[in-house]
C-alpha positions in Angstrom: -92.0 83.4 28.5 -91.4 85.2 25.0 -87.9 84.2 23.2 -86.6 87.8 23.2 -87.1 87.2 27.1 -85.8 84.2 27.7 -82.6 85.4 26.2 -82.1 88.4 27.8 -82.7 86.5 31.1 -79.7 83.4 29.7 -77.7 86.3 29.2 -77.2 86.9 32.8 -76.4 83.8 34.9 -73.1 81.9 34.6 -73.2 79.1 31.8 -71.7 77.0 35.1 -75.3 77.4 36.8 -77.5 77.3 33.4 -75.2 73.8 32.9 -76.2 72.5 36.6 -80.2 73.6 36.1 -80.3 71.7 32.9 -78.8 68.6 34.9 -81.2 68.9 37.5 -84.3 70.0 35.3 -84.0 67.3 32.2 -82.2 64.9 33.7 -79.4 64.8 31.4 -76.5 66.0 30.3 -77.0 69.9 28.3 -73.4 71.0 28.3 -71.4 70.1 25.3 -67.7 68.7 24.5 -64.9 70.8 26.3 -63.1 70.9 23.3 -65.9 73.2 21.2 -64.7 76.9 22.8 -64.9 79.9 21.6 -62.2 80.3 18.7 -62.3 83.9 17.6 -62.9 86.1 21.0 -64.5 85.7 24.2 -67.6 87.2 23.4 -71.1 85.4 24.3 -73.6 83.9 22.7 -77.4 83.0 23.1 -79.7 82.5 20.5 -82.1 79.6 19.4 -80.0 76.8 17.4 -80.8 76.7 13.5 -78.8 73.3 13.0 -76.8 71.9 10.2 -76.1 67.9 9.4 -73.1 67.3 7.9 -72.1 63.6 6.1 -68.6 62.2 5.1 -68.2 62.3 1.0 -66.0 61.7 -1.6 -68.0 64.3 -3.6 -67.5 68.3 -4.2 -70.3 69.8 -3.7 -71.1 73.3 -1.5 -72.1 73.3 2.0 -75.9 74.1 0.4 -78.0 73.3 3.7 -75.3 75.8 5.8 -75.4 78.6 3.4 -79.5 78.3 2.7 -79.4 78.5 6.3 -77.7 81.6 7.1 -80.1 83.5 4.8 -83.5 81.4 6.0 -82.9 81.3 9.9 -84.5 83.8 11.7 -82.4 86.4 13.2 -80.7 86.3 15.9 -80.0 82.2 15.6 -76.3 80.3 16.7 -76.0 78.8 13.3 -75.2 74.5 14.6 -73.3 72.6 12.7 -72.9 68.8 13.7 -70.8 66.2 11.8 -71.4 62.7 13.1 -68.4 62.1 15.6 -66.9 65.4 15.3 -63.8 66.1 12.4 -60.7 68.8 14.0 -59.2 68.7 10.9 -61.9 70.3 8.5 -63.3 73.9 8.9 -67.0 73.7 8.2 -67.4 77.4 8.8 -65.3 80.7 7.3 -65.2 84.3 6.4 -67.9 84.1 3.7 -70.3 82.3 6.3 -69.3 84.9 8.9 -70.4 87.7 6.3 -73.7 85.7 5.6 -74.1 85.4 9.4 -73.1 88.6 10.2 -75.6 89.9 7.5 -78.2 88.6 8.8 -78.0 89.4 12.5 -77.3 85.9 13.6 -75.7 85.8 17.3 -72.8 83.0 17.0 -72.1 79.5 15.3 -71.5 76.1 17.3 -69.3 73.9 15.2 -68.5 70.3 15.9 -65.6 70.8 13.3 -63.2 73.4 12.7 -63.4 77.3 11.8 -60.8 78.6 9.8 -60.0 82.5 8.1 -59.8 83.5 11.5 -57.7 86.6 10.6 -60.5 87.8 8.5 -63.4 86.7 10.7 -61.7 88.8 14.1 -60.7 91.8 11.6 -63.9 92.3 9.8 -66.7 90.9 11.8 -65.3 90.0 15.8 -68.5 87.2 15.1 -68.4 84.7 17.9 -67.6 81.1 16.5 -67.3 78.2 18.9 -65.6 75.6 17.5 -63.7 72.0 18.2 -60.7 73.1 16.3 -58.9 76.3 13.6 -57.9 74.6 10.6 -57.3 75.2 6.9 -59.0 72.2 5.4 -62.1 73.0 3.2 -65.0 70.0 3.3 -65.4 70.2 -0.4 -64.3 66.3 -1.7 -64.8 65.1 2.5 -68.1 66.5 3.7 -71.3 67.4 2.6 -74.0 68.9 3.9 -77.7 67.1 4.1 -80.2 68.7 6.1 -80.9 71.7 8.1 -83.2 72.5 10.9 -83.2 69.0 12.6 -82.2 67.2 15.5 -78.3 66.6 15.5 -75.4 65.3 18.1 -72.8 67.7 18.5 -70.0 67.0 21.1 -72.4 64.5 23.0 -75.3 66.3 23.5 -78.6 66.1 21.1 -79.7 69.3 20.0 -83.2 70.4 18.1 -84.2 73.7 16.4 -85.1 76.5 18.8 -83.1 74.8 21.7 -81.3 77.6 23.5 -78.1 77.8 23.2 -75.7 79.8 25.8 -71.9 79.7 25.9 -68.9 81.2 26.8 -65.3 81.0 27.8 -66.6 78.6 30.5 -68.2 76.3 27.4 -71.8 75.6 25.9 -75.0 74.7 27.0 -77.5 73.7 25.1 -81.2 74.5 27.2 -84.4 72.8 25.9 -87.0 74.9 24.5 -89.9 73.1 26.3 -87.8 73.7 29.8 -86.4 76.8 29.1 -88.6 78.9 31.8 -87.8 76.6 34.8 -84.0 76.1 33.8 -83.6 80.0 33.5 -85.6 80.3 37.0 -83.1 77.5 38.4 -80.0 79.1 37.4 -81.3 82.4 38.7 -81.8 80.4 41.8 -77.8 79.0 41.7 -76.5 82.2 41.1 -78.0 84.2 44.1 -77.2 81.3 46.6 -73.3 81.0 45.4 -73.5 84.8 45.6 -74.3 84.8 48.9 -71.9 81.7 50.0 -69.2 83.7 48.3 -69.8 86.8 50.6 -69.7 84.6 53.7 -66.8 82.7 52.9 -65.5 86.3 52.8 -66.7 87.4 55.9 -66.3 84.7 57.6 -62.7 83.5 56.4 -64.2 79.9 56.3 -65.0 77.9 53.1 -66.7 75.0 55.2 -69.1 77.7 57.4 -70.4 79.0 53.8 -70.9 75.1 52.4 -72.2 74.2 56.0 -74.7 77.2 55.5 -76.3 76.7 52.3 -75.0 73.9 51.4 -72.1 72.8 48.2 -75.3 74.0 45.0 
């Protein structure tokens, strides 16, 4: 199935049923740290990671990988930035980044660190940032950045270029590219029959007839 697909289709079934077809399709884990949410509005994203590393430093020196990024990565990418264990108290992402990413048609960033400018980013550019934290503190002097466009960890999960990655106010998911297809096709699936135990639970006043009928997911 072609990206521009694929999207479309992630766009329309709950991040709760893309999370449970990624458990049951990988066998693992795709849904990241409860504490990365959505920071500026409750907008959606999906897009193909572009992904960041991010070191502790002592030096002060510009987040070059990140902002290379933002002009390299094709659009339409969640910009992913991972620092190794996660940092709340450092913004790795602000208003000049949003006008890069915003720029370029990117769809969100996924930060395992904080966002900050927050005024500026929902006044000027309502670009979706999920983040662990908001905070002031710049990385210059504490972080610095050393790749881009490789496998990282962010908020448990391992994530590599092109992996899909869908969130909203209910969290993130990050979807293999290789599995893709059948994880789409499985959510599909988990959306339909909760649909239909919903509407006889309804009808039927009775949570345990619809669980009895099809079954908990």
């Amino acid at each position: 199935m072609e990206l521009e697909a694929l999207i479309e289709g992630f766009g329309k079934v709950a991040i709760a049923s893309v999370a449970d077809a990624v458990d049951k399709v990988c066998g693992h884990r795709g849904y990241l740290d409860h504490l990365i949410k959505p920071q500026i509005n409750d907008q959606r994203i999906c897009g193909p990671a572009a992904t960041v590393l991010e070191v502790a430093t002592d030096e002060f020196l510009p987040p070059q990988h990140a902002l290379d990024l933002i002009d390299e990565a094709p659009r339409g990418s969640v910009i992913v930035i991972s620092i190794m264990g996660g940092e709340p108290d450092v913004a790795v992402w602000g208003g000049l980044m949003t006008a890069g990413a915003v720029a370029n048609g990117h769809a969100g960033a996924v930060l395992d660190g904080g966002v900050r400018d927050l005024v500026e980013i929902r006044r000027d550019y309502g670009f979706p940032v999920y983040a662990r934290s908001v905070s002031p503190g710049t990385t210059l002097g504490r972080y610095k950045t050393v790749a881009s466009q490789v496998p990282v960890r962010v908020a448990g999960v391992v994530i590599h270029p092109g992996d899909l990655m869908v969130g909203d106010v209910d969290g993130v998911v990050a979807v293999p590219r290789a599995h893709a297809e059948q994880v789409l096709a499985m959510a599909r699936d988990i959306d339909q029959r909760e649909a239909e135990q919903a509407r006889l639970i309804m009808a039927e006043k009775s949570l345990r007839t619809g669980l009895a009928r099809y079954g908990r997911i």
